[in-house]
C-alpha positions as CSV (number, residue, x, y, z in Angstrom):
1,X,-103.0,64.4,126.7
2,X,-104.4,66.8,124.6
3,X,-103.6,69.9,122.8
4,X,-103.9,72.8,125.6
5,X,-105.7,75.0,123.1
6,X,-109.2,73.7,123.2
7,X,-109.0,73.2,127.3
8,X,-112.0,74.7,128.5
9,X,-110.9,74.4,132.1
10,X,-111.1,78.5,131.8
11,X,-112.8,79.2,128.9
12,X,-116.2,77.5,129.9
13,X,-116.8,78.6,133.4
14,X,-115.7,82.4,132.4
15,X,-117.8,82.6,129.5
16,X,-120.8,80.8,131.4
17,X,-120.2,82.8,134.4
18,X,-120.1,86.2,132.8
19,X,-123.2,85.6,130.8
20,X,-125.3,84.6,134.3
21,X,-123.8,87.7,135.3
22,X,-125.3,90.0,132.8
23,X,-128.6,88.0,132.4
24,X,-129.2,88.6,136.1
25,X,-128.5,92.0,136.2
26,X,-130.7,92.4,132.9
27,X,-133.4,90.4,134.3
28,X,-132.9,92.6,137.7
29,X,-133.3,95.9,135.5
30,X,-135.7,94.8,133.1
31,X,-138.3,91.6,133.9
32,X,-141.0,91.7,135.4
33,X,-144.0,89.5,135.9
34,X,-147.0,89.4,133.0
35,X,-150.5,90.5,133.8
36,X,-151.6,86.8,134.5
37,X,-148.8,86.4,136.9
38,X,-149.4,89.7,138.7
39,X,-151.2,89.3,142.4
40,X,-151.9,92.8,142.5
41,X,-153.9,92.6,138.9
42,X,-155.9,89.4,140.4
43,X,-158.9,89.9,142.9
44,X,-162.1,87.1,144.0
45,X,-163.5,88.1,140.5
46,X,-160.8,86.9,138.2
47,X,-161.3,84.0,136.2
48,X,-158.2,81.6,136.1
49,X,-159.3,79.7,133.1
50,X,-158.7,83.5,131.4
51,X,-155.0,82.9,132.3
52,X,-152.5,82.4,129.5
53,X,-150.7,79.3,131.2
54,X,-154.0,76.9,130.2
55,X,-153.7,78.2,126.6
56,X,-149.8,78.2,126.0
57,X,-148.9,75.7,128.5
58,X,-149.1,72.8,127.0
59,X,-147.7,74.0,123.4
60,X,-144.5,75.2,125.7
61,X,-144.1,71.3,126.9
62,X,-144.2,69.8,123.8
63,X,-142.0,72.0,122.3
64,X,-139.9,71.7,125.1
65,X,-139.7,68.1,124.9
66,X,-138.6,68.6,121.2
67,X,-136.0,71.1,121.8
68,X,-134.2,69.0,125.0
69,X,-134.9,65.1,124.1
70,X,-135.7,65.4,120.1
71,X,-132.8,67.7,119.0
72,X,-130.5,66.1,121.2
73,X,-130.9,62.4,120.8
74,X,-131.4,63.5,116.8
75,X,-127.8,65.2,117.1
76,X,-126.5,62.1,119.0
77,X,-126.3,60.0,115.7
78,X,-122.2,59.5,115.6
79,X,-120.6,56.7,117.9
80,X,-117.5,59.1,119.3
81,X,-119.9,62.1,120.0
82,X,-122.9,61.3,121.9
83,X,-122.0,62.7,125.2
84,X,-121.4,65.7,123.0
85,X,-124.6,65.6,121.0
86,X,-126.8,65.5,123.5
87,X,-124.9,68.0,126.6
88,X,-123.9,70.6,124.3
89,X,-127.7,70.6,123.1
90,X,-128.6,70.9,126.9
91,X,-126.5,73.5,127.4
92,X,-126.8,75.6,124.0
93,X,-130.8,75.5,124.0
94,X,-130.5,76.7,128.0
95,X,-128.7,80.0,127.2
96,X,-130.0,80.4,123.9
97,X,-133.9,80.3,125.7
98,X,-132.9,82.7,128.5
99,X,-131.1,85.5,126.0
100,X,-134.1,84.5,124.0
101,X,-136.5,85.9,126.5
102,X,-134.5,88.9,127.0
103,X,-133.4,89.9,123.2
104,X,-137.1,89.4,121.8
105,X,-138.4,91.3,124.8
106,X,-136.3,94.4,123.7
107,X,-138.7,94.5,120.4
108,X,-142.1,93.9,122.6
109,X,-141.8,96.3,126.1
110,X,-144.4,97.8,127.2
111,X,-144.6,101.8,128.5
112,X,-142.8,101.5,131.3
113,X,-139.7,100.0,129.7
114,X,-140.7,96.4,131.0
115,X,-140.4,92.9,129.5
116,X,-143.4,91.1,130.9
117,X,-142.6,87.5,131.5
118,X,-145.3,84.9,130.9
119,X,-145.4,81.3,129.4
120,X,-146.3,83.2,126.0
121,X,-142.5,84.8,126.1
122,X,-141.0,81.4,127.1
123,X,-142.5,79.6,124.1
124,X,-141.8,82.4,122.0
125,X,-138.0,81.9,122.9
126,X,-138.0,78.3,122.4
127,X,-138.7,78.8,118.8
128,X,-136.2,81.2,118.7
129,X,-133.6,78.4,120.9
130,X,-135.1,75.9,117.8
131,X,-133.7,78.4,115.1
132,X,-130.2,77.9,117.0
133,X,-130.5,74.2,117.1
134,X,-130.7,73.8,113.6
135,X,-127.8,75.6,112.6
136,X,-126.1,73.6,115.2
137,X,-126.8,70.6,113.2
138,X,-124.3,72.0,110.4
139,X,-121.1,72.1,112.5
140,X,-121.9,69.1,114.3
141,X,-119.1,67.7,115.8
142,X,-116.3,70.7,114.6
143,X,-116.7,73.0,116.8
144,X,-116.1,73.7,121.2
145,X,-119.0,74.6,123.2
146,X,-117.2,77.8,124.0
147,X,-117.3,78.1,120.1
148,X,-121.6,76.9,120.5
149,X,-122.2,79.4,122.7
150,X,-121.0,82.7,121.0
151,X,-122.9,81.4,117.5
152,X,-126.2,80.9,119.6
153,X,-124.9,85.3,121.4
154,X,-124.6,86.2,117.9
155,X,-128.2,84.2,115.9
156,X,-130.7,85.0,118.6
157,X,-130.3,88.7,118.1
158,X,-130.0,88.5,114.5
159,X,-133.0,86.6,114.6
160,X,-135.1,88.6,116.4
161,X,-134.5,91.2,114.6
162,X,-135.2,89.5,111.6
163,X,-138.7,88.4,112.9
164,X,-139.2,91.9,114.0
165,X,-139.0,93.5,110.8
166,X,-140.9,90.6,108.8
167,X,-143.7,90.2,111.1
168,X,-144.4,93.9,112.5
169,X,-143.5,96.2,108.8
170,X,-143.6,92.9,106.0
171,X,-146.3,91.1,108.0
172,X,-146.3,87.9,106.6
173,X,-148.1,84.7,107.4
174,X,-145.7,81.8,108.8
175,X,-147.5,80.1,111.5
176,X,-145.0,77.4,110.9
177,X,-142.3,79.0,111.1
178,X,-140.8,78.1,107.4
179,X,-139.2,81.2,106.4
180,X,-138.5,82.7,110.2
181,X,-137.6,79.3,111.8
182,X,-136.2,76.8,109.3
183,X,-135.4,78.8,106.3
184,X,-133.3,81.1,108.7
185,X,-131.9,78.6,110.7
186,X,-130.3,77.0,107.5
187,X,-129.2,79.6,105.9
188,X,-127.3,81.0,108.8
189,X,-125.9,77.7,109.4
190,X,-124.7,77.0,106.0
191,X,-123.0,80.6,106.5
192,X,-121.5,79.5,109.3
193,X,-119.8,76.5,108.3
194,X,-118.9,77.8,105.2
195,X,-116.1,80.0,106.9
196,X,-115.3,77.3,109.6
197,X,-114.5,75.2,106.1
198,X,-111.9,72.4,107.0
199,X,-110.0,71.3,104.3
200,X,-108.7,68.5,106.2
201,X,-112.4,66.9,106.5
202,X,-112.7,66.7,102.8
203,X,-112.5,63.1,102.2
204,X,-113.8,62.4,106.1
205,X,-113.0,61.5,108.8
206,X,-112.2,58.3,110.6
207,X,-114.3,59.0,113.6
208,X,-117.0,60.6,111.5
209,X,-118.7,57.3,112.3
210,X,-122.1,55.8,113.3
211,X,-123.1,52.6,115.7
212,X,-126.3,50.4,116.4
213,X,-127.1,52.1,119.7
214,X,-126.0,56.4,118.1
215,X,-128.1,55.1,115.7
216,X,-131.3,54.1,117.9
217,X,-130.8,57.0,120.2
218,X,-130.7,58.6,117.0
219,X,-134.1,57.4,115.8
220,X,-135.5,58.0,119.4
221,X,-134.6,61.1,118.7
222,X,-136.9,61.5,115.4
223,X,-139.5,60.1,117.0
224,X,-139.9,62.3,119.4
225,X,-139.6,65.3,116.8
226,X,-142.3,63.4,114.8
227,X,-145.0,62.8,117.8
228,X,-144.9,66.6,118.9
229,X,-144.3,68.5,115.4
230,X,-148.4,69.2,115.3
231,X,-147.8,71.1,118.7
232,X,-145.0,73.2,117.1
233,X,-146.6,74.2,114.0
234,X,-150.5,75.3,115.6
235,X,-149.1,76.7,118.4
236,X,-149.0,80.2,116.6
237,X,-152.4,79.5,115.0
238,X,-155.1,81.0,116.0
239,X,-157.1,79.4,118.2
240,X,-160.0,77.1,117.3
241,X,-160.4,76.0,113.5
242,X,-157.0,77.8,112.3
243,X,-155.3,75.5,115.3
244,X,-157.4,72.6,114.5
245,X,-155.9,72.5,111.0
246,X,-152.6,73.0,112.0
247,X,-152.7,70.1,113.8
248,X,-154.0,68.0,110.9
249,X,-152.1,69.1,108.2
250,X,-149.4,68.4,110.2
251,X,-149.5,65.0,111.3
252,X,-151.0,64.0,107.1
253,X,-147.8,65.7,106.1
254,X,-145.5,63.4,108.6
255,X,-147.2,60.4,108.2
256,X,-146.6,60.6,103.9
257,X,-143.2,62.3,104.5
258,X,-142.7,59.0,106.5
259,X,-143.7,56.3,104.0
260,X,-142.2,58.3,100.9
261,X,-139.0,58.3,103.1
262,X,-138.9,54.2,103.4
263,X,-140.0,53.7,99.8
264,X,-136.9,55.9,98.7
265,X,-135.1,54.8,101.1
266,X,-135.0,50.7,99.8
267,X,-136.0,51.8,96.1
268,X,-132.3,54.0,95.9
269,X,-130.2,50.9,97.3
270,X,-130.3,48.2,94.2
271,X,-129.9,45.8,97.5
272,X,-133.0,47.2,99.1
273,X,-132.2,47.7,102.4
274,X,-132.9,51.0,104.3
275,X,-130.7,53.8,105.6
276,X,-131.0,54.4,109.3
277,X,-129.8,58.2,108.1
278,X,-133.1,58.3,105.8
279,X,-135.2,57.3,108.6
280,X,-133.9,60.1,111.4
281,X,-134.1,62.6,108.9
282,X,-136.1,62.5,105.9
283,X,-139.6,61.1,107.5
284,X,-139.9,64.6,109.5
285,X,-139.8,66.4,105.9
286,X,-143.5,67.1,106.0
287,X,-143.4,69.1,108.9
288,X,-141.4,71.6,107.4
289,X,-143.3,70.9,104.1
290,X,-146.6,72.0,105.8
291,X,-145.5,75.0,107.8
292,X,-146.0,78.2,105.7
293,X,-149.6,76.9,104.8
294,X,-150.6,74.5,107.6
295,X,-153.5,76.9,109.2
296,X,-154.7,77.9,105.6
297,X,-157.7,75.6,103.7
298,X,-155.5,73.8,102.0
299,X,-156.7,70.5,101.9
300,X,-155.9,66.9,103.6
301,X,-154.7,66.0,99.8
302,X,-152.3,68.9,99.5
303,X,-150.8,68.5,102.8
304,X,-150.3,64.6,101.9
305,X,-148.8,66.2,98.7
306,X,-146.2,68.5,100.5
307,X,-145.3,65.8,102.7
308,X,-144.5,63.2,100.2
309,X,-142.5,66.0,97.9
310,X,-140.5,67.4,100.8
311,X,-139.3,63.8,101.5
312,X,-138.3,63.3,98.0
313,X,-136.2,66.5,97.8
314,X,-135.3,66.1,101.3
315,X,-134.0,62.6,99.9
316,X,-132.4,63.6,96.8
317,X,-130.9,66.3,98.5
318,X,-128.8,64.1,101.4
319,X,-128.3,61.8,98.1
320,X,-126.9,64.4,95.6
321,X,-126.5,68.3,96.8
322,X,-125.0,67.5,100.3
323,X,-122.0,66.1,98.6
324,X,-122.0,68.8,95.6
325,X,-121.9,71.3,98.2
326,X,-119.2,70.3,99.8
327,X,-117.5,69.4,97.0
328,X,-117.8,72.5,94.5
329,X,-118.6,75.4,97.4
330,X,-116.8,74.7,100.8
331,X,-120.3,73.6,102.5
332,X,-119.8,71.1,104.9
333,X,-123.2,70.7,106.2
334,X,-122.6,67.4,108.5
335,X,-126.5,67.3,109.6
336,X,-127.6,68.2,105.8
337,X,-129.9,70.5,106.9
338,X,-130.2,72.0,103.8
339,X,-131.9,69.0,103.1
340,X,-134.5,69.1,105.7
341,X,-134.4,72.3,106.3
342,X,-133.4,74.9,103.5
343,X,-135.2,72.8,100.7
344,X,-138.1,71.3,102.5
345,X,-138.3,75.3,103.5
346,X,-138.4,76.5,99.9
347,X,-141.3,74.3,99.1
348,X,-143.5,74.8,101.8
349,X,-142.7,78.6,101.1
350,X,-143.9,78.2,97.2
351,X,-147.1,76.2,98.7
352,X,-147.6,79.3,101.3
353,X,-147.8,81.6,98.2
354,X,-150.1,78.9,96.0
355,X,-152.3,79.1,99.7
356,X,-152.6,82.9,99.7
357,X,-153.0,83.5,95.4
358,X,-156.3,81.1,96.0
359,X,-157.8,81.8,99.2
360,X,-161.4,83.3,98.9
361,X,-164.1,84.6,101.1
362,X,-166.4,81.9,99.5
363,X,-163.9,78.9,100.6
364,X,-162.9,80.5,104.1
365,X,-166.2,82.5,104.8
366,X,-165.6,85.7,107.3
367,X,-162.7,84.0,108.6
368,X,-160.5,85.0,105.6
369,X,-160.0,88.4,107.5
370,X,-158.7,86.4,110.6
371,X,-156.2,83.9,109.0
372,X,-155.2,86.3,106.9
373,X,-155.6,89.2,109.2
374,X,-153.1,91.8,106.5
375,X,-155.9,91.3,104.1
376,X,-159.0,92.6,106.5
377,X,-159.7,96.2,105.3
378,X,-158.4,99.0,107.3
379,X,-160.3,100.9,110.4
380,X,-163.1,103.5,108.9
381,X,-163.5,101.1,105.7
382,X,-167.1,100.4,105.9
383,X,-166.4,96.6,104.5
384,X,-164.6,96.5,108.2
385,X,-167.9,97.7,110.0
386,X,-169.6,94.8,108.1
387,X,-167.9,92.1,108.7
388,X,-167.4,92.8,112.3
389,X,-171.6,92.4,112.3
390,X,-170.2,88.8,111.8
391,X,-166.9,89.1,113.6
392,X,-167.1,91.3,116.5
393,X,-163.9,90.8,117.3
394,X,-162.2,91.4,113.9
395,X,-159.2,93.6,114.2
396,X,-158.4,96.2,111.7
397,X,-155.9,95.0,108.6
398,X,-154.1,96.8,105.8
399,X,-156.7,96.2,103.2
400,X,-154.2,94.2,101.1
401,X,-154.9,91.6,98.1
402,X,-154.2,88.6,98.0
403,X,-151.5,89.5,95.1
404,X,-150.1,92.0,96.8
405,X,-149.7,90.0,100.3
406,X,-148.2,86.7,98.0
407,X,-145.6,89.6,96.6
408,X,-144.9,89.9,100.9
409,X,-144.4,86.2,101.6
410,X,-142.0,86.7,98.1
411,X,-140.3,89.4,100.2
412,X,-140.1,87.5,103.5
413,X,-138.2,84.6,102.1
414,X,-136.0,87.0,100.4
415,X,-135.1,89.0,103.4
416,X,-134.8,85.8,105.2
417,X,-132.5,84.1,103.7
418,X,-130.0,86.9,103.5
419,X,-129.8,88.0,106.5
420,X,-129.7,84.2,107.3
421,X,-126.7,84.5,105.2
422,X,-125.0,87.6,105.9
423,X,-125.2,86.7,109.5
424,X,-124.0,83.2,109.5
425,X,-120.5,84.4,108.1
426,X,-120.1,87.8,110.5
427,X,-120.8,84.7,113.2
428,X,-118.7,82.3,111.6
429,X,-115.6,84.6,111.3
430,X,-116.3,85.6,115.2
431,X,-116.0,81.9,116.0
432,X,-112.7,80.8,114.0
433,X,-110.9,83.0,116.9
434,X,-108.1,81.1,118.3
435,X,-109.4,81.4,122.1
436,X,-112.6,79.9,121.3
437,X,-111.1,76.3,121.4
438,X,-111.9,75.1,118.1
439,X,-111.1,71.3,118.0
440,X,-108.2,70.5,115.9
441,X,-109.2,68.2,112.6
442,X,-107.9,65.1,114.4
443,X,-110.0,65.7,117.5
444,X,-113.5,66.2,115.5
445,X,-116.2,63.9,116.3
446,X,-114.5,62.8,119.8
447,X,-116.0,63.4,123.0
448,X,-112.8,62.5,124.7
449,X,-111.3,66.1,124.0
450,X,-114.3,68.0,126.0
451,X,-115.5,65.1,128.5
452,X,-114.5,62.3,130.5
453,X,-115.4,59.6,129.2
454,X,-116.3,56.1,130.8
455,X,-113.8,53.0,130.5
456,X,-116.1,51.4,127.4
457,X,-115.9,54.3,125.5
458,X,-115.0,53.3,122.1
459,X,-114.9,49.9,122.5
460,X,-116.0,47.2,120.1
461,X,-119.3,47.9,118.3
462,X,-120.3,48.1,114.6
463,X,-119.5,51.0,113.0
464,X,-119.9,52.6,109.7
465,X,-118.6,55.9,107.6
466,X,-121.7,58.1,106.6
467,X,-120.0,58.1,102.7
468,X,-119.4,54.2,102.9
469,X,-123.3,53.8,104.0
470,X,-124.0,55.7,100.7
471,X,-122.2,54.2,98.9
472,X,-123.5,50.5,99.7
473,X,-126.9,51.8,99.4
474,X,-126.2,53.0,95.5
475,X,-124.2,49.5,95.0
């Protein structure tokens, strides 16, 4: 029997139950349909190829399958806690999307006080829902669902707030989300499991444990991250050759993540044989890698570059700074997203910069003003009424350099990562609350205390400690 404390035979349903509540009522008050879902807007002269859904749909499935089967069977990895991994993913990416849609709404209504709902708003959230996800990854295993569910309350809103004042008054370019998405994500999630600290985890865990199958759902997991990452990071692009290079510099910057990741992998074990952890993690390193910079001209070679450096640092990180962290500063990031997240962030970041500092009209052409549309010169300048004899469609910009928009990005990050920070703690100290059902230290890692759990659970299988696979692999 266990401890009565972490029952969530009323904690759950309330909390679920009041938040369907107020998202109804909210969605009563405030949602309504976009103009492309609107019958009164369409008549016999409206094209439907002009509708939104055949532009964002199928960016909003891929990333969809990436937030529901990637993240979860990633976060499935440990042999006690796959029931967890993957339901508590279901259900924390579910709430997180539909407060998504409303929170990120507040910052975009139109006149009549109106959040207009369209696929464009749903895809918009999932990022958002992706932010949460990641910081899920650095509690892992510590934490109730009750406890899940008031981090992903608390991080949507400070995220969207965050994007809102980076994108509308620092307006930055981030098509990949590196400082808004995974830079942000870490950050609050390193916050947040730096006041949920458990001194009693410092030397592990016996159920902090892997198996063979955690481990290939694990993988399954990566590799479905891996096949729709291009779909994440050009979604945001603008469409045509901005989108196109997304796309490309994405998959280059995977596919070298992914081989620097097995040549590490073997070359750091004196025995030569690869860690299933370096494969679920490491090999998606160029995704982040490429992000800040992945519409911009940067090259095929460059974004093979940041791919194979995000997986070394990626690597070196799970290697070296996971356990320093924990060690010297009460981080116990049990996901290391740090690794893939916070440091792969800071490079692709620095390589955002590089991109902006060396982009030229003679390189981009007219199109500078559009992938860098801060840059285009402001309405009445009469460089704007020239290039539009190109670009009809060019919209007004600030007129900015490319110094002076690099000194933005500088900003972005900065702004970022504290409120990233700053966040993660007010939402970690929310979350140690008693009535939250926070697992005890003995119960971590078990899906037993949340779920029932078939007759073969935790039967015979291989397993191995996470600190013991390290330490063969450095034998």
């Amino acid at each position: 029997m266990k401890a009565q404390p972490c029952s969530l035979r009323v904690r759950l349903p309330a909390l679920l139950l009041a938040l369907e509540a107020l998202f109804l009522a909210l969605y009563v008050c405030f949602v309504t349909y976009a103009d492309d879902l609107d019958g009164k807007l369409q008549n016999n002269r409206t094209d439907p190829m002009d509708n939104s859904l055949y532009r964002d749909y199928l960016f909003f499935t891929d990333v969809q399958v990436m937030i529901f089967i990637g993240f979860g069977c990633l976060l499935s990895f440990l042999r006690l806690y796959g029931f967890s991994g993957l339901a508590f993913n279901f259900l924390t990416a579910t709430v997180s999307i539909q407060w998504a849609v409303l929170v990120q709404g507040y910052f975009q209504f139109y006149e009549d006080g109106k959040i207009r709902l369209g696929v464009a708003n749903l895809l918009s959230a999932e990022f958002a829902c992706a932010v949460v996800l990641i910081s899920f990854g650095a509690v892992l295993g510590k934490t109730s669902p009750v406890q899940l569910l008031v981090m992903a309350l608390l991080e949507v809103p400070a995220f969207a707030v965050t994007e809102w004042v980076v994108l509308e008054h620092l307006r930055i370019n981030d098509t990949g989300g590196s400082i808004l998405i995974h830079l942000f994500a870490c950050y609050f999630g390193l916050g947040v499991t730096f006041v949920l600290y458990r001194p009693g985890l410092r030397d592990g865990h016996a159920k902090e444990t892997t198996g063979y199958q955690s481990d290939i759902l694990s993988v399954l997991g990566t590799l479905f991250l891996w096949v729709f990452w291009p779909s994440f990071n050009s979604a945001l692009a603008l469409r045509g050759d901005d989108q196109h290079r997304a796309v490309l510099h994405t998959f280059i910057g995977l596919s070298a993540s992914t081989l620097t990741a097995f040549a590490l992998s073997a070359l750091l074990s004196q025995r030569g044989r690869l860690s299933m952890a370096d494969i679920q993690n490491v090999t998606l390193a160029g995704g982040v890698t490429v992000g800040a910079s992945v519409d911009m001209m940067i090259s095929p070679a460059a974004a093979f570059t940041l791919g194979a450096l995000g997986a070394t640092a990626c690597m070196l990180g799970y290697r070296y700074l996971t356990p320093f962290l924990a060690r010297r500063f009460r981080i116990q990031d049990q996901c290391g997203i740090h690794n893939l997240h916070g440091l792969t962030g800071l490079i692709s970041c620095l390589a955002g910069i590089w991109a902006i500092l060396t982009a030229k009209e003679d390189v981009y052409g007219p199109s500078l003003y559009q992938t860098f549309a801060h840059r285009a010169p402001p309405e009445g300048d009469p460089r704007l009424l020239e290039l539009r004899r190109e670009i009809p469609d060019l919209l007004p910009g600030l007129g900015r350099s490319a110094q002076e928009q690099a000194l933005w990005q500088a900003a972005a990050v900065a702004v970022a990562v504290a409120a990233a920070a700053v966040g993660g703690v007010l939402t970690g100290l929310v979350m140690k609350l008693p009535f939250l059902a926070p697992p005890p230290d003995e119960c971590c890692y078990d899906d037993e205390l949340f779920f029932l759990v078939p007759s073969d659970y935790g039967g015979a299988g291989g397993s191995r400690s996470p600190v013991s696979s390290q330490d063969e692999s450095k034998a």
